[in-house]
N, C-alpha and C positions, 0 to 999 in steps of 0.2 A: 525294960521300960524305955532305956534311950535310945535302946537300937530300934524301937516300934517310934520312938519320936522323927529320928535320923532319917530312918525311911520313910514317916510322914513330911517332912520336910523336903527330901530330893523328889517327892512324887510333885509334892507341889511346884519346885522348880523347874519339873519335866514340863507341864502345864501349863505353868505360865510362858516358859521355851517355846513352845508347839503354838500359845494362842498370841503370843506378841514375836512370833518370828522373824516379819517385816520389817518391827519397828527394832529389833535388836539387831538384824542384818547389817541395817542402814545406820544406826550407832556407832557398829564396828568400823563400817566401813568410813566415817566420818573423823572416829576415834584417829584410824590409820592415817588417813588424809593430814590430819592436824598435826600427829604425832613426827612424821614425814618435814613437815617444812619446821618443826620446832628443833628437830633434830639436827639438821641442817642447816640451820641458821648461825650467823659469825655473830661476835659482840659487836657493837657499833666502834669501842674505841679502839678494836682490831683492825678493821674496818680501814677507820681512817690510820692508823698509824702502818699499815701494811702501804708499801709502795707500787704494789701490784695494781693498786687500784687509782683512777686515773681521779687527776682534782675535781673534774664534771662534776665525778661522781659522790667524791668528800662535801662536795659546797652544797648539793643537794640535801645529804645528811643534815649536814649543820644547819641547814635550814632547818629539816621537819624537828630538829631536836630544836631550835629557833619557836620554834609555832607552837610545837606543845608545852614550854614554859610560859609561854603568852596565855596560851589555854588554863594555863592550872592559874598561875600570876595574876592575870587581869581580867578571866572570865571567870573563874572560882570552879574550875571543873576539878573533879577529883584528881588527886594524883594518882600517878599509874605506872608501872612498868614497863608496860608497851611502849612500842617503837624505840629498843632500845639495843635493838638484834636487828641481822638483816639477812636477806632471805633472797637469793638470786632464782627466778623463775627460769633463765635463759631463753628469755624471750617468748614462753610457752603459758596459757593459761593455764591456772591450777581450780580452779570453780566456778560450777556454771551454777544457774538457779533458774528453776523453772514455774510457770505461773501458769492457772486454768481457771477460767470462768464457764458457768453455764451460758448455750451456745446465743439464747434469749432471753438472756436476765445478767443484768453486771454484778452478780454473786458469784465471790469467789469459791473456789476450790481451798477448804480449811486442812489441815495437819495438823496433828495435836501430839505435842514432845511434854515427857517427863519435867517438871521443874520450871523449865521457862514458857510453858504455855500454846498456845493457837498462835499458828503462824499461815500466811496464805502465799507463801512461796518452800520453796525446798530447795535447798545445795547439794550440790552432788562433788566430790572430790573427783568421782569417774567418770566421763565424758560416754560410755559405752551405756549404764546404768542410769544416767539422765537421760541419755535418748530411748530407752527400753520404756523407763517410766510416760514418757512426752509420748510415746506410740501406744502404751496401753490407755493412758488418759485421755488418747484420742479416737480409741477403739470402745469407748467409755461415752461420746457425746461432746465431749468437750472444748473450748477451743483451748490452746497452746501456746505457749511462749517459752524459747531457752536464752540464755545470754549471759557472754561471760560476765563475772564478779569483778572487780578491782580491787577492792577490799571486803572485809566485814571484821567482824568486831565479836569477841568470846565473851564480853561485858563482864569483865574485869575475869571470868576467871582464872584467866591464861595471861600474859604477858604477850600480846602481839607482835610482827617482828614488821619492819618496813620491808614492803615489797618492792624488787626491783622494777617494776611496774611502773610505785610512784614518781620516779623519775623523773619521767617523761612530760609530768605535765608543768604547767604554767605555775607560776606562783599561787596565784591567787587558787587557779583549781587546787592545787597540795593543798593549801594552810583551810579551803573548804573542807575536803576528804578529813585532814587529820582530827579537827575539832570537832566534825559529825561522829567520825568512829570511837573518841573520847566522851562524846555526851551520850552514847550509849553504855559505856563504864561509868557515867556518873549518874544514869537519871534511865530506869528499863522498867515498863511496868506490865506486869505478866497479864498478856489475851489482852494486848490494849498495841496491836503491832501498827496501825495508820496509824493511831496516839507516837508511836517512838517514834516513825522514822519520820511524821511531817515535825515533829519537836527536832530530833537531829539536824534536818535539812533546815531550816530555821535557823537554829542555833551557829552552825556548819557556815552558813551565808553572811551572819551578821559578826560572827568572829571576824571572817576574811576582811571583812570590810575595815573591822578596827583594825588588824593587824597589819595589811594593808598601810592602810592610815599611817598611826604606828610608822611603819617602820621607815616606807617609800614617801608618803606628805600623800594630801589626796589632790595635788597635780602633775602626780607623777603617771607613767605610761601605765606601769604595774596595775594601781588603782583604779586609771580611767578606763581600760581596758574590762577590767573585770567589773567595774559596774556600769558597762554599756553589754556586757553579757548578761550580766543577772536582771538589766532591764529586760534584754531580748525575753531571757524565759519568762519573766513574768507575763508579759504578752503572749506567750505561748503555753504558758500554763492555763490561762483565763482561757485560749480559743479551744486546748483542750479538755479541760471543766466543762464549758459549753457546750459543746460535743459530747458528751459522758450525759450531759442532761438531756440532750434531745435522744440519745439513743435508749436513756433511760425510759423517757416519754413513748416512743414506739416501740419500745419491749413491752408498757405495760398498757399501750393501745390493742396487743393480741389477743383475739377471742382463744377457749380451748378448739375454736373448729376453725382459726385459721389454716390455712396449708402449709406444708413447711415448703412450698416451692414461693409464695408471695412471703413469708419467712424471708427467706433466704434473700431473695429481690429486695426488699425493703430495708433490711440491713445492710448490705452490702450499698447499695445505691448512695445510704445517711452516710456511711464509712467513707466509702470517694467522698463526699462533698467536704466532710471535714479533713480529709486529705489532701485536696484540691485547696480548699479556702486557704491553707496555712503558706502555701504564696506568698499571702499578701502582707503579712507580719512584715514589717521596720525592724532592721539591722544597721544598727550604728556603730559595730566593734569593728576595729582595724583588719583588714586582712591578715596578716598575722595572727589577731587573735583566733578570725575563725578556723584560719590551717590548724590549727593547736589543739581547736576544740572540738571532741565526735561531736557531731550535732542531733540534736533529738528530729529534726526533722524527720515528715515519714516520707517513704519511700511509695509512689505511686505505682508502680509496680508488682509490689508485695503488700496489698493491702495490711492493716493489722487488722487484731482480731479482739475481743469483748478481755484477752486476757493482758493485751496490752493497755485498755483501758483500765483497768481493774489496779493492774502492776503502778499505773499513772496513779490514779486516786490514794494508793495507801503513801505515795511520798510526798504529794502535793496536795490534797483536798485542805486541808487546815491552817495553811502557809498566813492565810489573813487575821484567823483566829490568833494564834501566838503575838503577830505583828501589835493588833488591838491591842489583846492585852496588856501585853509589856510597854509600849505606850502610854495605852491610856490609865490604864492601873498603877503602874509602877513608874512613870516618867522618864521611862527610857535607861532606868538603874539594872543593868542587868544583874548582878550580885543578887539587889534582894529580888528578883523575878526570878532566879534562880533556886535560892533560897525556899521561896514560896512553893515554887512547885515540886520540890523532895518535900516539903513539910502537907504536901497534899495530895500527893498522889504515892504509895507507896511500890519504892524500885525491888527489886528481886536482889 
């Protein structure tokens, strides 16, 4: 009887092997990836107490270890282990993430994982295998988008490590980064992925600001600097919102017997113009700030495509919704806005 159960069980295993191949491949391979830089990772009080490494690079630490007590301290985010290890990339990206929308319609291309739900991008640890994927998906109809990662966040399973990476940026971008990828360990609500990341980038934004604050005074460089950037994007978040709607508007202007050659012409035409308009955007950040900062601007050149818009929407479409809120509901108390939103929306 057990050995008739045993071999009903490895048949089923065989089975399920054979019909979720893809998605165990890509587990594995993802498994590796993580496995890889966790492995390899120093402790932070190694770190600094090693003389091998230069002060640059210690005062940067003590910073983000700086920021995410702020985060847990004064914004109530969970405590965490992360960023508590550190992880030398040698100047080399370690994750790209790729995004696809339908070619005439700003519907994304969904993925659907075990556990933590629908997601409308994908990571790839292997640069060889993200572009295999980016070329079948494009043999598929699709438009495409790849681009490296800087961070992400295991939400809470794993203990994250600071990447050498962060380094490099500005105060205010780190103490942004750090508190986004922590409000994913405190607040992830499964098949709800534009609900997490415009909450993150929110949350991300208005920490730096306190912290900022906090630490520098808000007439310091630090501060003024980073909120004549966060002004920038907001202005350029609105032009390309706006954009997203009018292209939304002439995708669903097409008849089924449109051509795909006035397709293609009509799209591409809208694309330039909101490519072209972003011009005109007001920049009030120091030159320094903007050497420091990759710029979202787009590239005339290389138009983008329906999956750059798509990728735009799930981080920024909600930015004004959270701001209301917490606002106008909550008086500007981030605790209990915090508060409220674990007790109403349930995290993984």
């Amino acid at each position: 009887m057990w050995k008739k159960i045993g071999v009903g069980v490895l048949l089923v295993l065989v089975v399920v092997g054979i019909w979720q191949q893809e998605l165990i491949s890509y587990g594995w391979m993802q498994a590796k990836g993580q496995l890889h830089i966790l492995w390899n990772t120093e402790p932070v009080d190694e770190v600094l107490a090693d003389p091998a490494y230069p002060d640059s690079l210690k005062q940067k630490i003590e910073l983000i270890r700086e920021i995410k007590r702020f985060a847990i301290d004064s914004l109530g985010l969970d405590k965490s282990g992360s960023y508590e290890s550190f992880y030398d990339q040698h100047g080399k990206p370690i994750l790209w993430v790729i995004t696809a929308a339908e070619p005439y319609q700003l519907v994304a291309r969904q993925w659907h994982f075990p556990i933590i739900g629908t997601f409308s991008y994908k990571g790839f640890f292997e640069k060889d295998r993200a572009d295999s994927t980016v070329s079948e998906l494009n043999r598929e109809g699709y438009d495409t988008r790849i681009s490296e990662v800087s961070a992400w966040s295991t939400l809470g399973f794993l203990n994250d490590p600071i990447l050498s990476s962060f380094l490099d940026r500005r105060v205010g971008s780190l103490a942004e980064l750090i508190i986004h990828e922590l409000t994913h360990g405190t607040l992830f609500v499964k098949n709800s992925l534009e609900y997490n990341e415009n909450l993150a980038d929110f949350v991300g934004e208005y920490g730096a600001l306190r912290f900022l604050a906090q630490k520098y005074g808000k007439d310091s460089t630090p501060y003024r600097d980073y909120l004549a950037t966060k002004a920038f994007y907001e202005r350029y978040d609105d032009h390309i919102l706006r954009g997203t709607r009018k292209l939304d508007s002439l995708y669903h202007s097409f008849k089924p017997t449109t051509a795909l050659a006035v397709k293609d012409s009509l799209k591409w035409q809208t694309i330039r113009q909101i490519v072209v308009s972003s011009d005109t955007l007001s920049d009030e950040r120091s030159s320094s700030a903007t050497r420091s900062v990759k710029k979202r601007r787009l590239n005339k050149l290389n138009l983008p495509n329906n999956a750059y818009f798509i990728g735009y929407l799930t981080y920024r479409k909600q930015q004004n919704r959270f701001r209301q809120e917490f606002e106008n509901q909550f008086g500007g108390n981030f605790k209990r806005y915090l508060t409220y939103l674990k007790q109403t929306y349930p995290s993984l």
